[in-house]
VEXSE-958848 format. One line per 10 residues: number of its first residue (from 1); for each residue y, z, x of N, C-alpha, C. Coordinates in steps of 0.02 Angstrom, whole numbers, m for minus. Layout:
N
NUM = Y/Z/X/Y/Z/X/Y/Z/X; ...
! end
This chain:
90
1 = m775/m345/402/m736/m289/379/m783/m238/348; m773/m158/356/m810/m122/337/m784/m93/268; m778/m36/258/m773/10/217/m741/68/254; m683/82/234/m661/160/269/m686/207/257; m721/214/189/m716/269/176/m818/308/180; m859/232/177/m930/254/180/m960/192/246; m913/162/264/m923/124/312/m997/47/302; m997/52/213/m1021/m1/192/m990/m74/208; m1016/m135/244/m1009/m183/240/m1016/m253/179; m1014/m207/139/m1014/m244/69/m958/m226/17
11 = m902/m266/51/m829/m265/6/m841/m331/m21; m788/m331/m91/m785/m383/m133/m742/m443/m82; m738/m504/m104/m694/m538/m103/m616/m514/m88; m566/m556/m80/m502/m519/m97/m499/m550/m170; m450/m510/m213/m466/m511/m299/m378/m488/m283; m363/m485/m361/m276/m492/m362/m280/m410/m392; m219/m370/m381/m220/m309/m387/m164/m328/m444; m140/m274/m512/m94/m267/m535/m104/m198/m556; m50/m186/m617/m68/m118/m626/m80/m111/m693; m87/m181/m731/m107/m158/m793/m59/m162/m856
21 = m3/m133/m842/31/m118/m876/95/m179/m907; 109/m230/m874/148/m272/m896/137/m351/m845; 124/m395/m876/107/m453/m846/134/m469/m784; 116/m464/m737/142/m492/m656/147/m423/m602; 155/m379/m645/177/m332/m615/109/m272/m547; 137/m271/m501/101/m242/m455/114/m193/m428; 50/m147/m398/80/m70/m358/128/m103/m312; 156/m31/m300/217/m31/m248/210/21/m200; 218/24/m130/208/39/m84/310/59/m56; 316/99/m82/404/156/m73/416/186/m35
31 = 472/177/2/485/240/46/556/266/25; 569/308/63/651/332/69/720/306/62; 740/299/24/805/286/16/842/273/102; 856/230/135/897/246/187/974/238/217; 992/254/128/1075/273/138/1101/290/49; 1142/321/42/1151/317/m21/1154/278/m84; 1195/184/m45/1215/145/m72/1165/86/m65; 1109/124/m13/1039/56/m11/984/63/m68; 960/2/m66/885/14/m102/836/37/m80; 799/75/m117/727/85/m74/699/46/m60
41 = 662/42/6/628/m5/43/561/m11/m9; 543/m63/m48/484/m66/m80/462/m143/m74; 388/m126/m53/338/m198/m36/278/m193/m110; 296/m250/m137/220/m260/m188/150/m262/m158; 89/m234/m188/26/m254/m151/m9/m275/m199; m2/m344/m211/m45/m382/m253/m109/m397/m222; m136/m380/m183/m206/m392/m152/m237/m354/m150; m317/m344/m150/m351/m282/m142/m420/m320/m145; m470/m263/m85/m549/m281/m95/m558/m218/m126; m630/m228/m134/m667/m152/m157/m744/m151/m120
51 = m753/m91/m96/m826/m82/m82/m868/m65/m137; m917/m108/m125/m960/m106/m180/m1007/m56/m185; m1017/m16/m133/m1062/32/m129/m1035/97/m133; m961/126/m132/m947/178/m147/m882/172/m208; m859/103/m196/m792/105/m256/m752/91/m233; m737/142/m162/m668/121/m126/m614/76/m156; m569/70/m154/m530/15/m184/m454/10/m119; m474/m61/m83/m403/m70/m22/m359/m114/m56; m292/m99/m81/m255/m115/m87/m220/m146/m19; m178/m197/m28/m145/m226/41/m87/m272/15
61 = m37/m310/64/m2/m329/59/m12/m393/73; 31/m463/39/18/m536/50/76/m540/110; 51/m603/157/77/m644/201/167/m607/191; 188/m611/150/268/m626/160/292/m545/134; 245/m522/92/255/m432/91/247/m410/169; 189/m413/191/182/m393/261/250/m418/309; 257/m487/322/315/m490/352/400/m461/345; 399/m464/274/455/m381/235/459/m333/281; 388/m317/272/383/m239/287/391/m251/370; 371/m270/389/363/m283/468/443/m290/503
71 = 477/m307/460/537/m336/472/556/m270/455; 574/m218/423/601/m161/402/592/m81/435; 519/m96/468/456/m47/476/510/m7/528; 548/m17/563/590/42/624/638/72/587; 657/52/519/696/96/486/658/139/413; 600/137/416/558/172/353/569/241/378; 576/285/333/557/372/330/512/385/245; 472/419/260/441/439/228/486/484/157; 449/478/115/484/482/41/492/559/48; 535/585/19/556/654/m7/494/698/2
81 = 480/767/39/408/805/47/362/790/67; 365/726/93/301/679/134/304/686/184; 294/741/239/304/700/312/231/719/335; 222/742/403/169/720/450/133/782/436; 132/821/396/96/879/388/76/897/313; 110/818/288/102/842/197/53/851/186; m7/796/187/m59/803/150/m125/846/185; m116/856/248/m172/903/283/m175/955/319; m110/1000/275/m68/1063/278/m81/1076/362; m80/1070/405/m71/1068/467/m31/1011/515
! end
């Protein structure tokens, strides 16, 4: 496995991701509401490597998050102002 972002081959281990803020608790990976009376589709990503040579930090999803999401993935829309042109104004 490389590095996305400097294409270093020197990532950590996988190591446990949280966020710090309250015991157990992990980022969340959200999308869109897809009905009024549903929940938002949200997967925990308690996993993450890091490249050691630029910082990078990959967050990811465990075995049964991934299968969640995999199981859900044809009904995800992107969260409120997010779509395919958000972040690289074209």
């Amino acid at each position: 496995m490389r590095c996305a972002l400097c294409g270093s081959g020197r990532l950590t281990p996988v190591g446990e991701l949280t966020s710090g803020v309250r015991w157990g608790e992990r980022l969340r990976l959200t999308f869109r509401r897809p009905g009024i009376l549903k929940p938002r589709p949200t997967f925990d990503a308690g996993l993450a490597r890091a490249c050691r040579d630029c910082g990078a930090l990959f967050p990811f999803l465990d075995a049964y998050e991934r299968r969640q999401l995999d199981a859900a993935a044809d009904d995800l829309t992107d969260v409120e102002g997010a779509g395919p042109h958000h972040d690289n104004g074209g």
